[in-house]
C-alpha positions in Angstrom: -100.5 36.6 88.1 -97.6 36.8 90.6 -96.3 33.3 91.4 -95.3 32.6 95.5 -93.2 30.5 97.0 -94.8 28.4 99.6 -91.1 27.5 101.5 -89.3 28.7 104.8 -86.0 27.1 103.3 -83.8 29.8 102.2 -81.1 27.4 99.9 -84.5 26.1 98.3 -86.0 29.6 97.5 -82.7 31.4 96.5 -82.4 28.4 93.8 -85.5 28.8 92.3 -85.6 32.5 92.8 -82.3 32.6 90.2 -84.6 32.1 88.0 -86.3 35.6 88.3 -89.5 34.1 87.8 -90.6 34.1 92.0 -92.7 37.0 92.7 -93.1 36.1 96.4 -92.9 33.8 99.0 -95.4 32.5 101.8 -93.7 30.4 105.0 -96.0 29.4 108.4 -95.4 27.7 111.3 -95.7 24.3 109.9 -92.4 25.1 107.4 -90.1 26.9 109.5 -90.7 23.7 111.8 -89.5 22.0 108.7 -86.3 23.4 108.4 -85.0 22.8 112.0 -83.8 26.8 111.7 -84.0 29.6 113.9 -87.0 31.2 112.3 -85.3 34.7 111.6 -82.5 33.9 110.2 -84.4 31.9 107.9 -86.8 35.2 107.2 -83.9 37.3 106.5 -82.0 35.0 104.3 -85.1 34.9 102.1 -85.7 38.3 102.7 -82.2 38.7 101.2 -82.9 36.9 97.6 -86.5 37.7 97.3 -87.5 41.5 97.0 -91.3 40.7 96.7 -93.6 40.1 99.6 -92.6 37.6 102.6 -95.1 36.5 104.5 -93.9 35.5 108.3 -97.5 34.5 110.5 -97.6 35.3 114.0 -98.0 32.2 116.0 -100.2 34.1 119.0 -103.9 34.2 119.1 -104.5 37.2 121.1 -104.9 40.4 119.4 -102.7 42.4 121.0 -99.9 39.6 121.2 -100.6 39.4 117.5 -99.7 42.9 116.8 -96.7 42.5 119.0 -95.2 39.7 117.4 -96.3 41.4 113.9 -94.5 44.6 114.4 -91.3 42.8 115.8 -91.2 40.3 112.3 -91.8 43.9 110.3 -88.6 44.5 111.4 -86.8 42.1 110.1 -86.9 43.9 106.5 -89.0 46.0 104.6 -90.3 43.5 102.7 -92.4 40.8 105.4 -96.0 40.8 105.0 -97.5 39.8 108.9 -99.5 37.2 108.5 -102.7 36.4 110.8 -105.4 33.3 111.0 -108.7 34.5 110.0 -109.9 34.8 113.6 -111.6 37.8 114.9 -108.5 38.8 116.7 -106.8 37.9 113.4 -108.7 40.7 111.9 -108.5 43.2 114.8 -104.9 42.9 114.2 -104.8 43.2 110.9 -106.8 46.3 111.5 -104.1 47.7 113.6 -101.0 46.5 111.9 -102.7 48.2 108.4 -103.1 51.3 109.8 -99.6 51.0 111.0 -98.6 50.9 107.3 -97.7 47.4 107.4 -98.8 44.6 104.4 -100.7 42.1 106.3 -102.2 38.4 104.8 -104.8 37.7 106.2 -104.8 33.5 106.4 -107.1 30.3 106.2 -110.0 31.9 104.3 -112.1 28.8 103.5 -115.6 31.4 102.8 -116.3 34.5 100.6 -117.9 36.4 103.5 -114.6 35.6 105.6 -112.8 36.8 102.6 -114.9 39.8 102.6 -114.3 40.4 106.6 -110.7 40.4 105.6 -110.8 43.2 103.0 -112.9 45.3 105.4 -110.6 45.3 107.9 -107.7 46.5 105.5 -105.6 42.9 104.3 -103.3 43.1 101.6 -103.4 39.7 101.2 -106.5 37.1 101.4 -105.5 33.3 101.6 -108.2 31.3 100.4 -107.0 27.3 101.1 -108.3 25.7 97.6 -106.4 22.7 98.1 -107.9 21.8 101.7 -111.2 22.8 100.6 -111.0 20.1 97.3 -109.7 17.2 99.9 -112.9 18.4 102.2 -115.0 17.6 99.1 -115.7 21.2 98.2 -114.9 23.4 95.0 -111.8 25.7 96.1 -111.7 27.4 92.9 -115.0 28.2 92.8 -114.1 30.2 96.1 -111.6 32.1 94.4 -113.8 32.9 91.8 -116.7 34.0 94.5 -114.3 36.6 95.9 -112.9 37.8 92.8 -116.5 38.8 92.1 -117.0 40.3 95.2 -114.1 42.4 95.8 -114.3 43.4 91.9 -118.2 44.6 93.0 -117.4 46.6 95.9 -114.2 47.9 94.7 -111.9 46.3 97.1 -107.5 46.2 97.0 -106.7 43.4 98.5 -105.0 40.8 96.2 -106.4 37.0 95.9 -103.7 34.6 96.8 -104.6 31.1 96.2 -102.6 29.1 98.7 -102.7 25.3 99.5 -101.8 24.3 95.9 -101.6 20.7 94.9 -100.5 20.9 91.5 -100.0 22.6 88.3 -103.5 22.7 87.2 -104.2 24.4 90.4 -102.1 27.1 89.0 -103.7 27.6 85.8 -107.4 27.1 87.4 -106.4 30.5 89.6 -105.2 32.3 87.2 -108.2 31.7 85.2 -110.3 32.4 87.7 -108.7 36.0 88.5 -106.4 35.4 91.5 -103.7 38.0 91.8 -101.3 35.5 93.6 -100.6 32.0 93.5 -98.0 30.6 96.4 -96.8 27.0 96.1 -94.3 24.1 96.9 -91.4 24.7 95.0 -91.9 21.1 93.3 -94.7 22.5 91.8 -92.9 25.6 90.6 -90.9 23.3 89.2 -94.1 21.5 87.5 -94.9 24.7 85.8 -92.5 24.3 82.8 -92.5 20.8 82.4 -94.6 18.8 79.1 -93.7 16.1 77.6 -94.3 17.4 73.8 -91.7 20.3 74.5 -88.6 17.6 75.4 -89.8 15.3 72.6 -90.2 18.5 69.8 -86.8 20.2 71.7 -84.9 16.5 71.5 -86.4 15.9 67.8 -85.0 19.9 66.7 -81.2 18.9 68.1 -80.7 15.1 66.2 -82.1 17.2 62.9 -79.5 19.7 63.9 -77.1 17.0 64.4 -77.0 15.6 60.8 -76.0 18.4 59.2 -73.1 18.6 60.6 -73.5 22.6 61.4 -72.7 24.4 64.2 -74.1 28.0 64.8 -70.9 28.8 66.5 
């Protein structure tokens, strides 16, 4: 499973992506607001560290506009994903910026049939929102699970990308359940690595080490 950032802050990203373990990132509206940045200067700075997908969203809610404001984020580098609300003029962009050759994610999927809506109309990328649909008392990985069934059926491309991740156990739960992408707050990235039993086994290994007095160089 490819493993996201969910960040429009490039010094934040280029950190965590020296450890060559971020596949991806994913920024919206509500992020780049965050960083108090001119919004594509901050999408080429990523675009500059991270070779995988970037996902910029379009802030209009017209088709056409969408498409506009699409095609002119495309250009920023080769590797921005357009992303789009899961509207019907989302997906009528997405149509149109698909057949333009462009990767599109296709955004705020909280159902399987919108999910499947999305894959008709050409998405790269479906974000189902697991971690909204858990705080609106629903199962959001039972969604992922639904469309990994569906797209499996009917033979669909486009790649799962579980988005609105709490935690680490959010992480392992999509991967489980066959998402192809998981995008999430880089403290959780961080949250990835840590257990407690590794530092106390890797702390007990070194004061062994320590007594005999050896050194391997």
């Amino acid at each position: 499973m490819k493993l996201f950032l969910d960040s429009a802050d490039p010094k934040e990203i280029a950190s965590l992506a020296a450890t060559g373990l971020v596949d991806g990132v994913t920024t919206n509206p509500s992020l780049a607001a965050k960083t108090g940045k001119p919004l594509f200067d901050s999408l080429q700075a990523i675009c500059d560290v991270v070779k995988g997908s970037v996902s910029a969203e379009v802030t209009a809610v017209e088709a056409e506009a969408m498409i506009a404001e699409g095609r002119k984020l495309a250009k920023i580098a080769d590797n921005i994903t357009v992303k789009v609300p899961l509207t019907w003029d989302g997906l009528k962009a997405c149509q149109t910026l698909s057949h333009d050759g462009l990767k599109v994610n296709v955004t705020l999927c909280f159902s399987p049939t919108q999910a499947l809506l999305a894959a008709k109309s050409g998405a790269t990328f479906i974000s189902p929102f697991i971690g909204r649909l858990d705080d609106a008392g629903h199962d959001g990985m039972a969604l992922i699970k639904e469309i990994r069934f569906i797209y499996d059926t009917y033979g669909f491309a486009t790649e799962i990308l579980a988005a609105s991740i709490r935690h680490a156990t959010h992480v392992r739960d999509a991967a489980l359940a066959g998402a192809n992408v998981a995008t999430m707050p880089a403290a959780v990235f961080r949250q990835l690595l840590y257990h407690p039993l590794t530092d106390k086994g890797l702390a007990a290994f070194l004061e062994d080490w320590k007594k005999t007095g050896q050194t391997i160089l």
